[in-house]
C-alpha positions as CSV (number, residue, x, y, z in Angstrom):
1,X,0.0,0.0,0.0
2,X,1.3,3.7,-1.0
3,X,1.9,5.9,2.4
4,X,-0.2,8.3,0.6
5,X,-2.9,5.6,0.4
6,X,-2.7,4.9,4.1
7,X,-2.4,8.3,4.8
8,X,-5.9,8.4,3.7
9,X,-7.3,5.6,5.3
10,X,-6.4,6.9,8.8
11,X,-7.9,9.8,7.8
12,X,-11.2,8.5,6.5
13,X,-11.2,6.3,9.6
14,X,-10.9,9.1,11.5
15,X,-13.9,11.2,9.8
16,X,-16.3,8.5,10.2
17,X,-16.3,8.2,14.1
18,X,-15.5,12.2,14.1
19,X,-12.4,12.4,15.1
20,X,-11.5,16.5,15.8
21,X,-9.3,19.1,14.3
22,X,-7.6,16.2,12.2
23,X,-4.3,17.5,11.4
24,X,-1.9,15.4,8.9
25,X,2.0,16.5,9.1
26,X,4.3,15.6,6.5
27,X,7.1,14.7,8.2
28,X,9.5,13.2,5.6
29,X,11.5,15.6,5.7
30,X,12.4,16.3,9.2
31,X,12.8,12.2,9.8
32,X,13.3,8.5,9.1
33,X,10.8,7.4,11.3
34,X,7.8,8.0,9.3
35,X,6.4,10.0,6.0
36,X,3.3,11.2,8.0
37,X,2.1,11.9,11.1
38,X,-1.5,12.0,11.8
39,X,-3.2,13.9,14.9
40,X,-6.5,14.2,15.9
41,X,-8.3,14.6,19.3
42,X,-11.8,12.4,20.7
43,X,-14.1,14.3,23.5
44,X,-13.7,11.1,25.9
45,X,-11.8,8.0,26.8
46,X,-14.5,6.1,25.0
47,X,-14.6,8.3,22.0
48,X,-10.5,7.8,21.3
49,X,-11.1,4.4,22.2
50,X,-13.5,4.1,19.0
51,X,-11.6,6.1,17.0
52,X,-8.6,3.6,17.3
53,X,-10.8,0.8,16.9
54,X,-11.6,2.2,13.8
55,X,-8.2,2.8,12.4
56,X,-7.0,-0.4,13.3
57,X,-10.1,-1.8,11.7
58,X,-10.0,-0.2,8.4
59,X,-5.6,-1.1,8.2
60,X,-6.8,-4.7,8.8
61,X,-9.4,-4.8,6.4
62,X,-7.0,-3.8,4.0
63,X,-4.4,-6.3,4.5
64,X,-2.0,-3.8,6.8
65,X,-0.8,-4.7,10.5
66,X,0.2,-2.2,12.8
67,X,3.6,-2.4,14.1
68,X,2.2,-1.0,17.6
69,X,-0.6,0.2,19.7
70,X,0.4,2.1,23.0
71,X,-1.5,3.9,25.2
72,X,-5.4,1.8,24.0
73,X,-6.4,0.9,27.7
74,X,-6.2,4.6,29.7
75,X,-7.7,6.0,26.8
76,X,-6.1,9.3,26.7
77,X,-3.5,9.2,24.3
78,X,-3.2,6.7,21.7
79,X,-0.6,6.0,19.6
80,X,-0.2,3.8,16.4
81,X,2.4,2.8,14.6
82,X,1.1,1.9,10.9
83,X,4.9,2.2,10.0
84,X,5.3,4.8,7.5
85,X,1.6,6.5,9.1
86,X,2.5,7.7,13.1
87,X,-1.1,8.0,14.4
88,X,-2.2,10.5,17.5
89,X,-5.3,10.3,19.4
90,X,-5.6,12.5,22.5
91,X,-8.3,14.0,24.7
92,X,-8.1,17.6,23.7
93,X,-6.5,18.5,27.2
94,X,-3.9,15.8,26.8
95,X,-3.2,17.3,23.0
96,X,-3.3,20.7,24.0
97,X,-0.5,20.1,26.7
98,X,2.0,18.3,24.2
99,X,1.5,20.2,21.2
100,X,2.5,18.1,18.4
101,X,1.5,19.9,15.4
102,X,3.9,22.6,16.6
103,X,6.7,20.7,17.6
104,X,6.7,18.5,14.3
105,X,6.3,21.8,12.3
106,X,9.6,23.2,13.5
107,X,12.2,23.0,10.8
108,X,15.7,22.3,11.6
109,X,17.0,25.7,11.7
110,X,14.7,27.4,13.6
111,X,16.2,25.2,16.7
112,X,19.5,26.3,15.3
113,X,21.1,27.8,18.5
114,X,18.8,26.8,20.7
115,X,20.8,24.2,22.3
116,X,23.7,24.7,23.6
């Protein structure tokens, strides 16, 4: 399966249990570890709970195993590892505290000099 293709299958997924402000980084650039990163937040424990569900559902369906799930029984934030498709979902508190989209959207040389 193309990463764009599985890109969009998250993404679906994520649409039809109405997963929130769903934000998809391309991260190729700044990594090795994946082409995209997908975040997106659920209302309740339940809520992200179903919106994994129906990720993973919909990469089974079409043939594609996760490498990992983390984080599925608290509820708060999940992560899955589709390989070359990193998938976020958080409880909007949990999301608003780590702030992904902004970390992942930093480019290299605006932490130039940053560090010592």
């Amino acid at each position: 399966m193309l990463n764009v293709e599985l890109k969009n299958l998250v993404i679906r997924a994520l649409e039809d249990v109405k997963g929130e402000e769903i934000v998809c980084l391309d991260i190729s650039e700044i990594t090795d570890i994946a082409d995209y990163m997908v975040v997106t937040s659920g209302n309740s424990n339940r809520q992200v709970k179903a919106l994994v569900d129906s990720v993973l559902e919909e990469a089974r369906n079409t043939g594609f195993k996760p490498l990992g799930v983390e984080g599925q029984e608290q509820g708060e934030w999940v992560l899955i590892d589709l390989t070359d498709v990193i998938v976020h979902v958080m409880l909007p508190k949990v999301r608003d505290f780590y702030d992904l989209e902004s970390l992942w959207s930093m480019s290299p040389s605006q932490t130039e000099g940053s560090a010592p």
